[in-house]
C-alpha positions as CSV (number, residue, x, y, z in Angstrom):
1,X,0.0,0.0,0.0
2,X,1.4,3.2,-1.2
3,X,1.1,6.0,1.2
4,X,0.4,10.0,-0.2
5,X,0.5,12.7,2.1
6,X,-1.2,16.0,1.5
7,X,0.2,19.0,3.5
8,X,-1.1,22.7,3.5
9,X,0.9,25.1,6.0
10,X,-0.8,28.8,6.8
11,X,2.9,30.0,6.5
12,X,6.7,29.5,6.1
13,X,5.7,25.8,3.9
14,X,9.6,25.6,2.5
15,X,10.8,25.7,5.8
16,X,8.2,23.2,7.1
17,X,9.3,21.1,4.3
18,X,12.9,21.5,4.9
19,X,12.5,20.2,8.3
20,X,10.3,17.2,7.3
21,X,12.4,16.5,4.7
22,X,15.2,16.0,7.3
23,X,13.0,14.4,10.4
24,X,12.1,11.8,8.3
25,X,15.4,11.2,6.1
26,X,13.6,11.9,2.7
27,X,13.1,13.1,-0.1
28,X,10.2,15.4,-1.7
29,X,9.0,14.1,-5.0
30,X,6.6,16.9,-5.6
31,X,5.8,20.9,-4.3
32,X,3.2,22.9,-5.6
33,X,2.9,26.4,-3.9
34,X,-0.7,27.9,-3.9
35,X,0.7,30.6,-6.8
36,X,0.9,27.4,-9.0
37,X,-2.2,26.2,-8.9
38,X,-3.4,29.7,-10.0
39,X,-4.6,29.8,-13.7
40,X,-2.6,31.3,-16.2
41,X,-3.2,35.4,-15.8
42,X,-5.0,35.1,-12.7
43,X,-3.0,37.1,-9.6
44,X,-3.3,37.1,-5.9
């Protein structure tokens, strides 16, 4: 069984990701910020 974890952070997410990243001895195989789930000419 294949296990995928889905994080959101109200914050500093790189440096939440560092740290898991480290804690846990692995790698990240994917990171999508909010501003790149955002449509083509769309803005914040």
């Amino acid at each position: 069984m294949k296990v995928t974890p889905y994080l959101t952070f109200a914050g500093n997410c790189a440096e939440a990701m560092t740290y898991y990243k480290s804690a846990l001895r692995s790698k990240l195989s994917m990171v999508m910020t909010f501003a790149d789930m955002m449509p083509e000419g769309l803005s914040v």
